[in-house]
Every structure is written in C-alpha cells, then in structure tokens.
C-alpha positions in Angstrom: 39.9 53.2 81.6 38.3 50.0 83.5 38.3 47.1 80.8 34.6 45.7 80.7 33.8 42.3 80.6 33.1 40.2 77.3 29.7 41.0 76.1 27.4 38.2 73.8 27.4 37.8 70.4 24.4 36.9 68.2 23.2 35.4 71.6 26.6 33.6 72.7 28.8 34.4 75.4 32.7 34.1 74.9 34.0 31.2 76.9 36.7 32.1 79.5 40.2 31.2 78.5 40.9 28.7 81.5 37.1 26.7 80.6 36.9 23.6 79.0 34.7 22.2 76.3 31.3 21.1 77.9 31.6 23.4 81.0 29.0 25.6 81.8 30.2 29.4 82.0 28.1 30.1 85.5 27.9 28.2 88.2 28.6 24.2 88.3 26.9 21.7 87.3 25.3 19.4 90.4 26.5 15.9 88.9 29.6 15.6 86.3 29.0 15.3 82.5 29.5 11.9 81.2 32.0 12.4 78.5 32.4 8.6 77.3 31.2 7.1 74.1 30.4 3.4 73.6 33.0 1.4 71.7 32.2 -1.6 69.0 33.1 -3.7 71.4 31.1 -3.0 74.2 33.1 -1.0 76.4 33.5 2.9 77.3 35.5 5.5 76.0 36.3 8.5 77.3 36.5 11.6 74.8 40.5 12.4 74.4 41.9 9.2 75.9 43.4 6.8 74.1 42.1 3.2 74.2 44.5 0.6 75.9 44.2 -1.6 72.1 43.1 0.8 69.3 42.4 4.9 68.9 38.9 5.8 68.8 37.5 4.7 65.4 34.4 5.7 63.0 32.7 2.7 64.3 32.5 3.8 67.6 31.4 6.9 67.0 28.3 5.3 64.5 27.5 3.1 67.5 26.9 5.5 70.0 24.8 7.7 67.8 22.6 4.8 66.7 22.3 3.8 70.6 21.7 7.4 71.6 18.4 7.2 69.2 17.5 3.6 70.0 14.1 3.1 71.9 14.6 0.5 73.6 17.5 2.8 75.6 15.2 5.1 76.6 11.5 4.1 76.5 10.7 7.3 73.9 9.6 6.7 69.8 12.4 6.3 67.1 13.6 9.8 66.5 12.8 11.4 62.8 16.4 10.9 61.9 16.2 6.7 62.9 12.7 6.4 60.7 14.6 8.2 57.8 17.8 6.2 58.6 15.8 2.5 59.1 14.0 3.2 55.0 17.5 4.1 53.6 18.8 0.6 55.7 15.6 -1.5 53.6 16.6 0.0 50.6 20.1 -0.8 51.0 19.5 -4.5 51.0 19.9 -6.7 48.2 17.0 -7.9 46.2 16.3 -11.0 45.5 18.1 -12.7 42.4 14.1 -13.4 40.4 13.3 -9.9 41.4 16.0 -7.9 39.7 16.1 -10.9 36.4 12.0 -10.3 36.3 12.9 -6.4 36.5 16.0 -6.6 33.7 13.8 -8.6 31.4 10.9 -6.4 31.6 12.8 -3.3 30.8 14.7 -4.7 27.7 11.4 -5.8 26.4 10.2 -2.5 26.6 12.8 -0.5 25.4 12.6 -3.5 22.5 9.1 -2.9 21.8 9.8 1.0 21.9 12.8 0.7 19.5 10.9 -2.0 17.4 7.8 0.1 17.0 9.8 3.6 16.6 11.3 1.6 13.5 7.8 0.4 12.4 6.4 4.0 12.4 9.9 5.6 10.8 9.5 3.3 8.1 6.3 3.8 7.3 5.8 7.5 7.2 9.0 7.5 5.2 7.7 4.9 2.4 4.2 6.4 3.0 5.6 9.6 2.1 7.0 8.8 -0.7 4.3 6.5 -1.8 1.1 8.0 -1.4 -0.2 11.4 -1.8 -1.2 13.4 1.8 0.5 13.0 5.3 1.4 10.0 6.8 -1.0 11.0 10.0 -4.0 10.6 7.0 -4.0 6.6 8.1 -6.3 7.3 10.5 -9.0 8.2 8.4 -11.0 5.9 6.1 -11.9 8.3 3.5 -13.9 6.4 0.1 -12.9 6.2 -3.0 -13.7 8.5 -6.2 -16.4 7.0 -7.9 -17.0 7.6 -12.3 -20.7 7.8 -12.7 -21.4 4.1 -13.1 -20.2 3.7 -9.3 -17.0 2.5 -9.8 -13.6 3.0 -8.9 -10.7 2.8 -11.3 -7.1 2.3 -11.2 -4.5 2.2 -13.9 -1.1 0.2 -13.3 1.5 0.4 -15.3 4.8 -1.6 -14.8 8.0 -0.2 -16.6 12.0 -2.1 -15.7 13.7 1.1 -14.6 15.7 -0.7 -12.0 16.6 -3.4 -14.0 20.3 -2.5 -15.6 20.9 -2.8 -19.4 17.4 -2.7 -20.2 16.4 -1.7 -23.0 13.2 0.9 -23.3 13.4 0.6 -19.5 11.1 3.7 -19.3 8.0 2.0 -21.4 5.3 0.6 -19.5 5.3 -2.7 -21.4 2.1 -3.8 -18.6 -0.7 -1.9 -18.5 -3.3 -2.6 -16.3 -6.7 -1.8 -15.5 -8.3 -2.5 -12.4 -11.5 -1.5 -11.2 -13.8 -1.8 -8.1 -17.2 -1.1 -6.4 -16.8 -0.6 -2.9 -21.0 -0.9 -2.4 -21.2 -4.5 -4.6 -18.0 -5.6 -3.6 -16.9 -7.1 -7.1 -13.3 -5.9 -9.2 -12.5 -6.6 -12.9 -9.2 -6.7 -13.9 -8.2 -6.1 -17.9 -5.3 -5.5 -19.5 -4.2 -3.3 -22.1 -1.8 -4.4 -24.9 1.8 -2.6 -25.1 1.5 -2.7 -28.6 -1.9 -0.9 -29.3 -0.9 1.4 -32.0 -2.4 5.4 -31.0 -2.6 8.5 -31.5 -0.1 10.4 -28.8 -1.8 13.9 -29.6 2.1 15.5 -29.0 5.4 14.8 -30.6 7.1 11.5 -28.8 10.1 9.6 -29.6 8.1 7.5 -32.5 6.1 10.8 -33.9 2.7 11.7 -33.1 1.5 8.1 -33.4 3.6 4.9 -32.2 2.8 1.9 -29.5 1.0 3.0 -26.3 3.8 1.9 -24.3 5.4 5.0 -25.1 3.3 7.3 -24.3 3.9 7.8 -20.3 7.1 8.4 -21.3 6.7 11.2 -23.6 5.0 13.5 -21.2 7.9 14.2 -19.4 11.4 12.4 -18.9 12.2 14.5 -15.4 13.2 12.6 -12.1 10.9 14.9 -9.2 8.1 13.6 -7.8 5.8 16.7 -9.4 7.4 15.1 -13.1 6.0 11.6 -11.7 2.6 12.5 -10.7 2.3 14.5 -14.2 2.9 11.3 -15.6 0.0 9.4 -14.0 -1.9 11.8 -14.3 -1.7 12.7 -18.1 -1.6 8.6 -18.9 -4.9 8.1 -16.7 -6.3 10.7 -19.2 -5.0 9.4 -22.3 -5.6 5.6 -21.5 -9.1 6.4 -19.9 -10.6 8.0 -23.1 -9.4 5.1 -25.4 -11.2 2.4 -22.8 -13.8 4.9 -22.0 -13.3 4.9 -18.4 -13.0 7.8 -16.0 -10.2 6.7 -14.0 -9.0 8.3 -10.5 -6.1 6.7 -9.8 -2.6 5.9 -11.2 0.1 3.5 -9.8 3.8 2.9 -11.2 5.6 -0.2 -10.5 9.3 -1.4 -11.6 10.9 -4.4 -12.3 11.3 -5.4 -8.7 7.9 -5.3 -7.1 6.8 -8.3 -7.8 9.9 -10.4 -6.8 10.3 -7.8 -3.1 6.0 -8.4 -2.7 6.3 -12.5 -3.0 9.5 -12.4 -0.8 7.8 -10.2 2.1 4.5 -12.6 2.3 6.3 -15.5 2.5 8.6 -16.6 -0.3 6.0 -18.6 -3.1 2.9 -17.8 -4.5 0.2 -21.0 -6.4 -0.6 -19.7 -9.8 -3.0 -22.0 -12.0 -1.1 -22.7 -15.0 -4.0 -22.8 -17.9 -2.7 -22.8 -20.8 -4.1 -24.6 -24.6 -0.9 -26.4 -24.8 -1.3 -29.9 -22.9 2.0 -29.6 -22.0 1.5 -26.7 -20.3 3.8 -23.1 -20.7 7.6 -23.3 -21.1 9.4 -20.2 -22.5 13.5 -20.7 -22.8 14.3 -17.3 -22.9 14.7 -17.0 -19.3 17.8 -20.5 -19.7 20.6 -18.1 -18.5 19.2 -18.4 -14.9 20.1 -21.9 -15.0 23.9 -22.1 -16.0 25.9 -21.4 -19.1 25.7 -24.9 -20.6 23.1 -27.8 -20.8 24.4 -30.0 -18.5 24.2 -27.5 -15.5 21.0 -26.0 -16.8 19.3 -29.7 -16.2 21.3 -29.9 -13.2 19.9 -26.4 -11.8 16.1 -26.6 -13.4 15.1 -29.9 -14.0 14.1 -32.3 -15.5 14.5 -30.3 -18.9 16.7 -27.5 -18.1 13.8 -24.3 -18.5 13.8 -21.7 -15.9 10.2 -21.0 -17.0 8.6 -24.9 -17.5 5.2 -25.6 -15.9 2.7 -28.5 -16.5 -0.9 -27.0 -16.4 -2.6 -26.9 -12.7 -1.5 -24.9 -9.7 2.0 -24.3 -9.6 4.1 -23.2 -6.2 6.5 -19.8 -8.3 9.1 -18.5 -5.6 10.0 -15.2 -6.3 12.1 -15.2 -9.4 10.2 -17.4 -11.3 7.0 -15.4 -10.5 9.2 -12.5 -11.8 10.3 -13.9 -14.6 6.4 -16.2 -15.7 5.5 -12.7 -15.3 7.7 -11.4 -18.4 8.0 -14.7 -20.1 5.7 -14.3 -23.6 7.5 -17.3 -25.9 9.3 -14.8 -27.9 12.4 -17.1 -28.0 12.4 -21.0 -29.4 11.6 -23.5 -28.3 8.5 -22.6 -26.6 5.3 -24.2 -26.4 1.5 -22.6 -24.3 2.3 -18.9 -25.6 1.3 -19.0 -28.4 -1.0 -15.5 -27.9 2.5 -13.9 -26.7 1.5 -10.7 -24.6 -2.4 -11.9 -24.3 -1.0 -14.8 -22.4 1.9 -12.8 -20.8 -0.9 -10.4 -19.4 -3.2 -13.3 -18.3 -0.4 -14.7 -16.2 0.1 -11.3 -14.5 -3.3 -11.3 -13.8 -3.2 -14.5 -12.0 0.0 -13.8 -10.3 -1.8 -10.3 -8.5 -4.2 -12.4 -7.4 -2.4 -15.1 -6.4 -0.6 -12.6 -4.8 -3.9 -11.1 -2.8 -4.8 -14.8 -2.0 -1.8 -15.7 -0.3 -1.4 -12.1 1.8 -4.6 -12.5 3.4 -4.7 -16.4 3.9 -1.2 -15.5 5.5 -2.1 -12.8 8.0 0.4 -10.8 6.5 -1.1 -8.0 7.9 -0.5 -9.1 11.6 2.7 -10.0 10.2 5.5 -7.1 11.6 8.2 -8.7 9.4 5.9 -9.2 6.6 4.2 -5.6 7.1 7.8 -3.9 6.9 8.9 -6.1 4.0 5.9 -4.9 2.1 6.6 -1.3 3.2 10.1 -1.8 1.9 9.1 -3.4 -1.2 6.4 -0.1 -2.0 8.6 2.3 -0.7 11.3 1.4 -3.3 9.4 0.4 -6.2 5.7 1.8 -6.3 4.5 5.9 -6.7 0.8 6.6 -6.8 -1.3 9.2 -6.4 -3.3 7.4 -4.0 -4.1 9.4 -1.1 -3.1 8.4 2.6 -6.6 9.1 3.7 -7.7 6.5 0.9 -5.4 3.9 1.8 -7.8 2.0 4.8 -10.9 2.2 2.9 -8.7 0.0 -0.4 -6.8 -2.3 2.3 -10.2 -3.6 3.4 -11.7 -3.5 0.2 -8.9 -5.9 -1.0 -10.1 -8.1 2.1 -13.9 -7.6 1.7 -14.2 -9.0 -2.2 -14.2 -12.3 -2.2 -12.4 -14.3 -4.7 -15.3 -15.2 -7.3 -16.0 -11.6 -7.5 -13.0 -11.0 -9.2 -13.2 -11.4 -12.7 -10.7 -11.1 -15.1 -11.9 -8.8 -18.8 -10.2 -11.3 -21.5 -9.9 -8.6 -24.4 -8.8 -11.5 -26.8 -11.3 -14.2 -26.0 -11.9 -16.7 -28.7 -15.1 -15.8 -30.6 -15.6 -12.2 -28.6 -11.4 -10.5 -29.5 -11.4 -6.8 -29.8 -7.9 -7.2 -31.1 -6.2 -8.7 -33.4 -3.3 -11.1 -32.8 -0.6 -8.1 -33.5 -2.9 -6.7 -31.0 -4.3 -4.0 -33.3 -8.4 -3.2 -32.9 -10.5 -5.4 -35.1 -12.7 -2.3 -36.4 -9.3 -1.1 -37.9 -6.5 1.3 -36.7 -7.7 4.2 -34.3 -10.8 2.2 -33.9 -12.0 2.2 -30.1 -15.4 2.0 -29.9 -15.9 -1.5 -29.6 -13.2 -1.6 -27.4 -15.3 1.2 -25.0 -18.5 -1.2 -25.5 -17.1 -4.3 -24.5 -15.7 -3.2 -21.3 -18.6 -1.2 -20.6 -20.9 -4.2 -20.9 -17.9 -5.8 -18.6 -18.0 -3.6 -15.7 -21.7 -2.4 -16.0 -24.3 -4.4 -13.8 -27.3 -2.8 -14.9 -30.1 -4.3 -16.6 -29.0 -2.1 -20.1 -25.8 -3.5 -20.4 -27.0 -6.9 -19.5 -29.5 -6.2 -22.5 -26.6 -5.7 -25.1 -28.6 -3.2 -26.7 -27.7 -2.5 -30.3 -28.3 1.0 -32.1 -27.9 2.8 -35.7 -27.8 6.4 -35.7 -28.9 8.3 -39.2 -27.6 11.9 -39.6 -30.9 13.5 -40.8 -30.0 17.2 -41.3 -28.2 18.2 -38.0 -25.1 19.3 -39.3 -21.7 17.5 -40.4 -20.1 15.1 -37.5 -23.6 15.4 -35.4 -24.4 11.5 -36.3 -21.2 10.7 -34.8 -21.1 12.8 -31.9 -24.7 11.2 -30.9 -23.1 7.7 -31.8 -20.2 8.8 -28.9 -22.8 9.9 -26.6 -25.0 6.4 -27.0 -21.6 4.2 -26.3 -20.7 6.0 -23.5 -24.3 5.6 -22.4 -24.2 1.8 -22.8 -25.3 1.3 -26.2 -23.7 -0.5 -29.7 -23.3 1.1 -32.3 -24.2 -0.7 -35.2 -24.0 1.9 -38.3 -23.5 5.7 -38.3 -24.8 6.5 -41.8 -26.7 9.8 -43.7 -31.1 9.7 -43.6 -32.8 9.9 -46.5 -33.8 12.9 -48.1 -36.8 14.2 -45.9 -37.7 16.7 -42.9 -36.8 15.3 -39.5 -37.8 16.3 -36.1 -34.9 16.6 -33.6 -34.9 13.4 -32.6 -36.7 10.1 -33.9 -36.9 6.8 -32.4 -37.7 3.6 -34.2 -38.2 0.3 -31.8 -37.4 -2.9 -33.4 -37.3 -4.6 -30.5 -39.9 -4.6 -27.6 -37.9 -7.1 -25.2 -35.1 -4.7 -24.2 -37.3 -2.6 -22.0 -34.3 -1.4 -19.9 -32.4 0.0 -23.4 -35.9 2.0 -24.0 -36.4 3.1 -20.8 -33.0 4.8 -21.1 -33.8 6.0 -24.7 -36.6 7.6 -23.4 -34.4 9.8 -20.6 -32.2 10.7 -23.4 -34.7 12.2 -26.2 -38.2 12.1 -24.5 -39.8 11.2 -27.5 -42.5 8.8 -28.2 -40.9 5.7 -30.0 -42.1 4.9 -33.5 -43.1 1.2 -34.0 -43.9 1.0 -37.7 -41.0 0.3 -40.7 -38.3 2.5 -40.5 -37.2 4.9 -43.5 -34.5 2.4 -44.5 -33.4 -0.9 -43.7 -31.4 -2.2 -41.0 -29.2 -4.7 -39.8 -30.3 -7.7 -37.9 -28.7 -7.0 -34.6 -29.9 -3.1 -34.9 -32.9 -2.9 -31.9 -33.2 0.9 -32.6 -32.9 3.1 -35.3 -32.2 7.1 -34.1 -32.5 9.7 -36.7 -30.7 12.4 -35.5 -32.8 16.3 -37.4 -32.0 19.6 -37.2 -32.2 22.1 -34.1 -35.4 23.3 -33.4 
C-alpha cells in the first residue's frame, strides 16, 4: 500500500524531520528570520551560539522582552502585559521611611484601641452580669426607677465583712442603710439603721425568733447561688421596709472591701468633714495594729500620737485604708475620745464618707476616666450584688450627677432633743415599738404640705370591734399622721366615723381627713379630753 503523507492535528501539521525550528513547512520565506536576541550589554546574540565572554543569561533574555514591548522601538502603545508590568514595577519600590512609621503607628493604635476597648466591654458585661439584674445590652436603655406612692425611690444597703478573714459574724450586716431618691425633685435622704435594733425575726434564726436586726439577712438563707443572694435582698427589703414604713425596691450588698477598691479607683483619698462634739476631734485606738507592734514605731508610722484613726475636726484628706477603717471605727476600745454615741457616730461617718465619695467621682471625671471606670467595675464586680436592673442603671448614674449636694440630707435618728432611739439603740416608745420611728421618717422624706404640718391625731375605739382602733391608728401613720393615744370611747352610739377639729390651722391635715372618712368635722368639745399636741380626735363606730 502507498504510505500517505502526514495529515494535521487539532490544526497543526507535523514538521518534516530534516526542518528546523522557525522554518516555514511550504515554501521559503522572502528575507531570513532574525534569530538574535539583545544582550545586557548592548550587543547581539544569536539563538544556540555561544557568546565569545559569557553563555546566554536570564538577563538577556528579560531585556529583549522588555525592548520587544517598548514604544519607543516601534512607535505603537505599551502592550497590556508592559501597563500590568510598569504598576507591579511602582509597587515594587520602597516607600518612604515617614510613610511606612505613619502607617506602623496607626495600625498599633488601632489594634490598641480595639484590644483596649474589647477589654473595656469583656469587663463590663462580666461584672454587669454578675452585678445587676437583666443583660448587659440593657445599658442602652434608660428605664425609671420604681416609685412607693409618695414618689420616691428606695434603696436598702447593707454592708456585711465576708471577705475579711477571721471575722467574726462576718455574715451580719453590721451597716444598714437607707437611701432614698426623687428622680422629679431631684433631692435624696440618707438614714441609717442601727445593727443593734432589737426585732422580731417572724422565723427561727440563730438568736431565736427575736435577736439584733443584723441577723436577720442572714437567717433567710445561708446558700452561696446567686437565686440564695437575691432571696436575701429581697426578704430583708421586706422585713426592714415594714419596720421604717417604707416600700423599698431595691437592695444592694456590699463587703468589707468596697469601700477601700471605690477610693482607690477614683483616685486614692477622699475629704470627709470630721464633726464631732469632742474639740479634739475623733480618735479611736482600736485600729493601733496598723501602725507597728510597739509605741515607738506606731508614732513613727502615724504621727504625732501614734492612732491609725486620729483626726482634728474640719475636712480631713482619708486614703483608702483609713476611709476603711474611720468607716468601722465606733470607740469601742480605750482611749478614745468624739465617739462617744458609738454606732450613731460610726453611721454618720459612713454617711459622709458615700458622699464624699459621690463628691470626689464627679468633681474627678471619673466617668471619662477608662482606668478609673474599670477600677470601679472591678471594685463592684467583686464586692457589690443588687437587684438593680441593667435597664435602671443610666437613669441612677445621672441621677447621682443631677442632685446637687444641698439636696442631700442626711435623717439623724439620734438627734439631740428629736432621738427615736435610745443610746443602746433600742426605740424610745419601748421594745417592738416602731411607730414613731415610721412617723419621723415619713415627715423626713415627705414634701407635702401634711407632713410639713406635723399633724397630730388620737384615735378612740367606739364599738368597731377589738384591734379596729389600732388598725385605723396604722392606717393614719402610714398616711402621714401622729399618733398621739389609741384608747376605748365612752360608752355611747357612734357613727362609723367621727371627726373632732381642734385645730383650724392645719388645713392640709383636714383636707386629707376629709378624703379618708368624708365626714363633716365636728368643732364643738369632744367626748373626752385630749392631750395638748392632739389636733384631731377620730372616733372610730361600728359598721353600718
């Protein structure tokens, strides 16, 4: 059989064995193929023979290409390949020394400020967490606060030593304070309870069913989980709020360290006004140990006299520790001099030193602070529960900047000519007693016109049943009124209700009298007599 001649393949045609690379397989070519390249140096090169000097190098080859595409060879645009070629050749160059220190700097500062607010906003949802009732993502709202019906918001605070090692009753909340606010007058009152009020628990506690109220919080539960916590502020509120007469929303829980972690993160000292009857001032020894073991290094440590806790009266500068410590000190060890009201003083001081502590946070911009803010955070996060919600927390933060400081006044429960208590801090109407307690802070925290009147009431049982007298004597204090006698009517037939005004000038206390039995008052001699600060008589009769 003939043998047929090569045929293409996908479009090529095999090359004949005697052809060389670059010839054309028909025909020849009217002018031979240049088959030199140009060299680095200038010179030509042809393909396969060697150069007198060197072999044919990547250089040479780069150099022909880049004159194959220059312009300026041949008239025509820069190719694709030489535009794509010339941007990689600009990018290639080094910058400029400012450029690239400019560009460093700039991205270490943002990956600072990333890092530095990532921590910010770890550390606060996990103290806000654990803080403050709701989600962290609540800030955002500014929700107010629960009101009682006077308008008011109340907090209770109660300070126990938990963290403080080897103490003794550690879980007692040996502070108890009350504080309470109006977020539409802008004006807060601050009182404090005594730790050694003697109650009624209403459940078996250590002590039995009666014992020291700074045992009751406690009894309620002894567990470690956060549901055992809240129970306790929320069964104390209760039990403290019906022996002041308050309604009060919220409950916080502070230890031993607070106070010493809040100083520290706004700055180191606090000014407390040191007012005391003493003219010396306050000093309480039992706080000595701080300075050394013996007299000589105790003067040496705390002069001039050697007392940790030893202030002249006037503002004083209290660094953490002593604020912790003026704070606890009460003059329960000799010598001592300006305490001698023991926990009524010890409780004044920690009044001033919250405020002192407000005073300085603000005047501080502690708040635009990022190492002060995440000090506090720390500080709450390990030493304060509430049940404060998150949503709550914006509306009390500018609360706490809106009051201004002489609308803060402090309740003194043991005031000279006005105490409620005793000096071993027992009710003056006798044990149990509460009612003037209720009154007093009532007429406190209460701007109206009635308990600016001081009205004062007897209440005569006049058939309605055993205990009714009483139970309308409860009702009238927690209306605003004193209660001046709750006694039995003489023998006679009585109407529901019957009002007797002895005094025409307290137009405010009648107005509310008449909301409460809308009755027309009687102005002529009342069935029995009276007392002299008594400005209505109320005869309680039976049911029609």
């Amino acid at each position: 059989m003939k043998k047929q001649a090569p045929t293409s393949i996908d479009g090529f045609i095999p090359r004949r064995p005697s052809a060389q690379l670059g010839d054309l397989h028909q025909g020849e070519r009217e002018k031979p193929i240049d088959r030199s390249l140009h060299t680095g140096d200038k010179t030509r090169q042809t393909v396969g023979v060697p150069r007198d000097t060197n072999l044919l190098g990547r250089v040479d080859i780069d150099e022909s290409l880049r004159e194959i595409d220059d312009p300026e060879l041949d008239g025509k645009k820069p190719s694709r390949r030489q535009r794509r070629k010339d941007r990689e050749d600009r990018n290639d160059r080094p910058k400029s020394k400012t450029k690239r220190i400019i560009t460093i700097v700039a991205i270490v500062l943002l990956v600072a400020g990333l890092a530095v607010a990532g921590y910010f906003i770890h550390k606060a949802i996990s103290a806000g967490e654990s803080v403050f009732k709701g989600s962290i993502l609540d800030l955002v709202q500014s929700q107010p606060l629960k009101e009682d019906e006077n308008g008011r918001s109340n907090f209770l605070i109660v300070g126990t030593s938990e963290d403080d090692p080897g103490h003794q009753g550690a879980n007692l909340t040996d502070s108890i304070l009350i504080l309470s606010v109006n977020q539409k007058t802008k004006d807060a009152y601050t009182f404090s309870i005594p730790r050694d009020l003697q109650v009624e628990f209403g459940m078996p506690c250590v002590e039995g069913y009666s014992g020291k109220i700074n045992g009751y919080f406690s009894c309620v539960n002894e567990d470690d989980t956060d549901a055992a916590e809240q129970e306790r502020l929320t069964s104390t509120q209760k039990f403290i709020g019906e022996i002041v007469g308050l309604d009060i929303q919220y409950g916080v829980h502070v230890n031993y360290s607070v106070m010493r972690d809040v100083v520290n993160a706004i700055g180191g000292n606090i000014t407390v006004n040191i007012e005391s009857r003493n003219p010396n001032g306050q000093m309480d020894s039992n706080f000595d140990w701080k300075c050394g073991p013996n007299i000589a290094k105790r003067k040496t440590v705390c002069p001039p006299s050697g007392h940790f806790i030893d202030y002249p009266n006037g503002p004083a500068v209290l660094d953490a520790e002593h604020a912790l410590y003026l704070a606890q000190a009460r003059g329960d060890a000799a010598p001592t001099y300006g305490f001698e009201q023991s926990n009524f003083d010890r409780e004044r001081n920690q009044q001033k030193i919250i405020l002192a502590i407000r005073e300085k946070a603000l005047s501080a911009g502690t708040l635009t602070n990022l190492g002060a803010v995440t000090g506090l955070i720390d500080a709450m996060g390990a030493n304060l529960r509430t049940n404060i919600e998150t949503k709550e927390i914006r509306t009390l933060m500018k609360l706490a900047q809106d009051i201004p400081s002489e609308k803060i006044n402090s309740i003194d429960l043991h005031k000279e000519g006005e105490a409620i208590f005793t000096a071993a801090a027992q009710p003056v109407a006798g044990k149990f007693q509460y009612d003037d307690l209720r009154a007093y802070i009532l007429k406190n925290l209460a701007a109206s016109a009635l308990i600016k009147e001081d009205p004062h009431v007897t209440v005569l049982n006049g058939g309605a049943g055993a205990g009714m007298g009483q139970s309308e004597a409860d009702k009238l204090i927690a209306a605003g009124f004193s209660v001046d006698t709750v006694d039995n009517a003489p023998e006679g037939a009585y109407p529901k209700y019957t009002v007797y005004q002895l005094d025409k000038t307290k137009t405010a206390s009648a107005d509310k009298l008449k909301q409460l039995y809308n009755v027309t008052f009687k102005t002529t001699t009342p069935p029995m007599s009276v007392t002299g600060d008594t400005d209505f008589l109320i005869i309680i009769g039976p049911a029609q």
